[in-house]
C-alpha positions as CSV (number, residue, x, y, z in Angstrom):
1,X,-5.5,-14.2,-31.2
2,X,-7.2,-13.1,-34.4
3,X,-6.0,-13.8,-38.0
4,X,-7.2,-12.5,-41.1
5,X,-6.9,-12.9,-44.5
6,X,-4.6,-9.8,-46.5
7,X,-3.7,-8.5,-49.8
8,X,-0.5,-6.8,-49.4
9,X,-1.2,-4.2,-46.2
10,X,-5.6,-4.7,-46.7
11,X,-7.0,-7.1,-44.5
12,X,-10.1,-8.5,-46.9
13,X,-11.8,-11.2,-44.3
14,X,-13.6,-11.4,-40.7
15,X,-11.3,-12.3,-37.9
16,X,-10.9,-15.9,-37.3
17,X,-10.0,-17.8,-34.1
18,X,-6.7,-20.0,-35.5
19,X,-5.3,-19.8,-39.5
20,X,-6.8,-23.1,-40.5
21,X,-10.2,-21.3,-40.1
22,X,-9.1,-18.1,-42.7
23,X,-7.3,-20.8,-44.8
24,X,-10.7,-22.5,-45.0
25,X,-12.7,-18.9,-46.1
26,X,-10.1,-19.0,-48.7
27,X,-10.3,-22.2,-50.0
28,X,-13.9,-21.1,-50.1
29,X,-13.4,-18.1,-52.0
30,X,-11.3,-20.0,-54.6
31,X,-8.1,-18.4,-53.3
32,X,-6.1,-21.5,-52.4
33,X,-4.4,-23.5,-55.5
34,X,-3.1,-26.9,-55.0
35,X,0.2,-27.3,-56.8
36,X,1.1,-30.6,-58.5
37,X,2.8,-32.3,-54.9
38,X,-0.4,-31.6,-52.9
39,X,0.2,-28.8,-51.3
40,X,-1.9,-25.9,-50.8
41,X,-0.7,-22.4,-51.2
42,X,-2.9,-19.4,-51.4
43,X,-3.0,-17.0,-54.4
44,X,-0.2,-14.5,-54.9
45,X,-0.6,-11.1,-53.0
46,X,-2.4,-13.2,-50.7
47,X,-1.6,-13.9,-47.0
48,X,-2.6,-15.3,-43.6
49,X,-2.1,-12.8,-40.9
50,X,-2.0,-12.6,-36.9
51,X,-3.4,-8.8,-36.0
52,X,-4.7,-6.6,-33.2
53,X,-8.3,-6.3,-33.5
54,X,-9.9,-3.2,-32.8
55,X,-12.4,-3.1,-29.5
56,X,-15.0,-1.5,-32.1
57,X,-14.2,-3.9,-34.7
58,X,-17.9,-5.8,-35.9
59,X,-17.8,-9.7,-37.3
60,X,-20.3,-10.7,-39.3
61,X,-20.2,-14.4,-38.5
62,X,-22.6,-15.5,-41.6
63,X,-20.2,-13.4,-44.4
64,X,-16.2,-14.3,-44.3
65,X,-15.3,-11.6,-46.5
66,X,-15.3,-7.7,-45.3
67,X,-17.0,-5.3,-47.9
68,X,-16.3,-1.9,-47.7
């Protein structure tokens, strides 16, 4: 089951295995913010999404991030 990182309807990362792997890219990208109780939330606009990958969909494994 793939997940992906979006901006509204625009998926903007590689698919990932499980959500804590796309929530990690984020945190990476300096997405996530971590509100005074601790927890994490991503960036506004921002969401982690299950999708149906394409079968001619390409992953870059060494780049999280898809540039168009």
């Amino acid at each position: 089951m793939p997940y992906a990182l979006f901006e509204e309807n625009e998926r903007l990362t590689r698919s990932f295995a499980t959500e804590p792997e796309v929530w990690a890219a984020a945190e990476r990208a300096g997405l996530v913010e971590t509100r005074t109780d601790g927890e994490k939330v991503l960036e506004d606009n921002f969401k982690v999404k299950f999708y149906e990958s394409g079968p001619d969909e390409v992953n870059d494994p060494g780049s999280d991030f898809i540039f168009s």
